[in-house]
Structures are given as C-alpha cells and as structure tokens.
C-alpha positions in Angstrom: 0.0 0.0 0.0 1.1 3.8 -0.5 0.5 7.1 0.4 -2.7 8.0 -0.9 -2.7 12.0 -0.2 -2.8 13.6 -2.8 -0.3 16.7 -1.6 -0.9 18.9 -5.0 -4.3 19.6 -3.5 -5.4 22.1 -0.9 -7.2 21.2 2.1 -8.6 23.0 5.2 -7.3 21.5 8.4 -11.4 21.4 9.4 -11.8 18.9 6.6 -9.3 16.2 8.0 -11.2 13.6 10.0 -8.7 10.5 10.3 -4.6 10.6 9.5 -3.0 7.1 9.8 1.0 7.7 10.1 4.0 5.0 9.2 1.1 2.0 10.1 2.8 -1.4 10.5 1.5 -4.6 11.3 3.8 -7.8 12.1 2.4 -11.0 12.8 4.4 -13.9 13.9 7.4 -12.5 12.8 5.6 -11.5 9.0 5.5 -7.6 8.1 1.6 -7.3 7.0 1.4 -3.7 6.6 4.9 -1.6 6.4 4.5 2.4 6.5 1.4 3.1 5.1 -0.1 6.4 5.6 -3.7 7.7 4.5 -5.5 11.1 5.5 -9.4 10.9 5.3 -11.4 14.5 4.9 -14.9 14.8 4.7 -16.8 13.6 1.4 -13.5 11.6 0.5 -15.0 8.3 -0.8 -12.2 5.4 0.4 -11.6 2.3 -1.7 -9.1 -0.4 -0.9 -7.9 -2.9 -3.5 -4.9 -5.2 -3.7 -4.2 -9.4 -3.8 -5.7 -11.5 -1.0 -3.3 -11.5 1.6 -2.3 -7.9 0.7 -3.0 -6.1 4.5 -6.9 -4.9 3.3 -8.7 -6.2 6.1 -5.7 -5.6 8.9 -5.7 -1.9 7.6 -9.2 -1.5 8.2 -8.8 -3.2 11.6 -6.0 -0.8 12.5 -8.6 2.3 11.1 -11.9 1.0 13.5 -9.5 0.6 16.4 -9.9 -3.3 16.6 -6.5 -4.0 16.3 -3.4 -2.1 17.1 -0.6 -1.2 15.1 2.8 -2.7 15.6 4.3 0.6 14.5 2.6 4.1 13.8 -0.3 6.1 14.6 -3.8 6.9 13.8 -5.3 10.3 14.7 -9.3 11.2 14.7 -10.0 14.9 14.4 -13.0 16.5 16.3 -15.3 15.7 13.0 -14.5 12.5 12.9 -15.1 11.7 17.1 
C-alpha cells in the first residue's frame, strides 16, 4: 500500500477527519502492513484494493480501532469523534 494523499491539493485543516501515520502490522514474525499512511477529509470516498493477503482487512482493523498497530499512529479529528 502507498500514500494515498494527494499533496498537490489544498485542504482545510477542518476537513481532515482521520490521519494514519508510518502504520505497521507484524504478525508472527511477517511484516503485513509496512508504512502506510492515509489522510481521510470529509466527502472523501475510500476504496481499498490489492491481492488476498495484501493487509486490506488488517488496515481496516487498524482504522476501527480493533486492532493495534505494531508501528505508527492513527489520529481522529474532532469531525471525525
């Protein structure tokens, strides 16, 4: 996965409602997910795509706060609660 910001683009700071930073997920010794980072604004339509096995459902884990990242953060801003 990459960064899929697109920094060209102007943005309020009110917009922003989720930032995932340098995400990484290991398990048993396997690198899932290495540095991924993602900013969400309002009326930003999401989709994830990529080969089974590819981190999909471990990123959105990381995102709903079921599962925590090995490495990184992920930040909700006040629109986002």
């Amino acid at each position: 996965m990459t960064d899929m910001t697109e920094p060209h683009t102007t943005y309020m700071c009110d917009d922003l409602l989720m930032s995932a930073r340098d995400i990484s997920v290991v398990y048993d010794c396997r690198a899932v997910l290495r540095n991924v980072n993602l900013d969400i604004r309002r009326g930003d339509f999401i989709a994830l795509s990529g080969p089974n096995g590819g981190g999909k459902t471990t990123f959105l884990r990381v995102m709903l706060k079921l599962l925590k990242p090995t490495r990184g953060t992920v930040t909700y801003y006040a629109g986002g609660k």
